[in-house]
C-alpha positions in Angstrom: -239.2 -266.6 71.7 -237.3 -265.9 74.9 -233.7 -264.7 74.6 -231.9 -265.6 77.4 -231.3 -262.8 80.8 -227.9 -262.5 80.1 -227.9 -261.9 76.4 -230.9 -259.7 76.8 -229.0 -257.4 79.2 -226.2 -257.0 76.6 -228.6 -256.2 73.9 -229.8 -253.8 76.1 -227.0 -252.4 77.2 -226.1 -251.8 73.4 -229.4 -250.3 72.8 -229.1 -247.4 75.6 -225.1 -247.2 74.1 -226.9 -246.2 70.3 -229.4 -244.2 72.1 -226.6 -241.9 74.3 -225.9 -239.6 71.3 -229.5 -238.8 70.4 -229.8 -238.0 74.5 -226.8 -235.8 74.3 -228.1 -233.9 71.4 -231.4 -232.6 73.1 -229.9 -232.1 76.1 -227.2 -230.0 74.0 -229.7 -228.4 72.1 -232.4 -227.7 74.7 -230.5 -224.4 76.0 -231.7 -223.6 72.7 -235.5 -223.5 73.6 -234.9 -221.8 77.2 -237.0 -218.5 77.6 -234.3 -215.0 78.2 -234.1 -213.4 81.4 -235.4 -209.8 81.4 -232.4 -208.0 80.2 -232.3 -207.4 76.2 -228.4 -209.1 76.5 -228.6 -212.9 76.9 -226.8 -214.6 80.5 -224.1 -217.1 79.2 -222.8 -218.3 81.9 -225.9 -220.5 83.6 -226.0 -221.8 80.0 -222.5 -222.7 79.8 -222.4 -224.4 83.3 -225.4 -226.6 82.1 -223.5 -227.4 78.9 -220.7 -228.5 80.9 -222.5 -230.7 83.4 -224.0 -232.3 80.3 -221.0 -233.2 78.6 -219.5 -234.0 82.3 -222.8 -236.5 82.5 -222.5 -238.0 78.8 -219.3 -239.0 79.2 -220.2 -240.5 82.2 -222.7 -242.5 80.8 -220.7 -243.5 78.1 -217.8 -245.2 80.1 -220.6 -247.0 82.3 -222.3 -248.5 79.6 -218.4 -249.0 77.6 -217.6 -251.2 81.0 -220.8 -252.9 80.9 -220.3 -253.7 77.0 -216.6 -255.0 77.8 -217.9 -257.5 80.1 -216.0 -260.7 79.0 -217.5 -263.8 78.9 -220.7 -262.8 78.4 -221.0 -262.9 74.6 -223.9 -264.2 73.0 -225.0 -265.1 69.5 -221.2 -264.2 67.0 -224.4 -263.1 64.6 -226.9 -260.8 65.8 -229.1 -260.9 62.4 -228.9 -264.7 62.1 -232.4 -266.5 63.5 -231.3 -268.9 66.4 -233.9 -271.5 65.8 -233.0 -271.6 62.1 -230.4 -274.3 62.9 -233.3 -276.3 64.8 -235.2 -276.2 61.5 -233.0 -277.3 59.1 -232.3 -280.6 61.3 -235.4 -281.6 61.5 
């Protein structure tokens, strides 16, 4: 069954909106993984700008796909778990 463009872009969108947390944890995490320079004391301060930019990027992300959400007049089905040809059936 075919959904129609504009209510599969909205699922979409809603999709990439659950998906932006598990993003922002890697990115937040991969510092983490990130091999130290040659000195025995760890550089901070690359790793903090990259955490910033992140966060500066997430947040980002967040109020473009919060716009894209807020969209009015582009709602489609009030029940996202009900079936939409279950009504055709029952007619029949």
């Amino acid at each position: 069954m075919f959904l129609q463009p504009a209510s599969y872009r909205r699922r979409r969108r809603r999709d990439a909106a659950r998906f932006l947390p598990v993003l922002g944890l890697f990115l937040i995490l991969l510092p983490v993984l990130w091999a130290p320079q040659d000195t025995p004391r760890r550089d901070t301060a690359p790793d903090g700008i990259y955490l910033f930019g992140v966060w500066g990027l997430l947040i980002g992300a967040a109020l473009m796909i919060s716009r894209a959400l807020a969209v009015p007049g582009e709602d489609d089905d009030p029940d996202p778990d009900s079936d939409p040809g279950a009504d055709q059936d029952l007619r029949s």
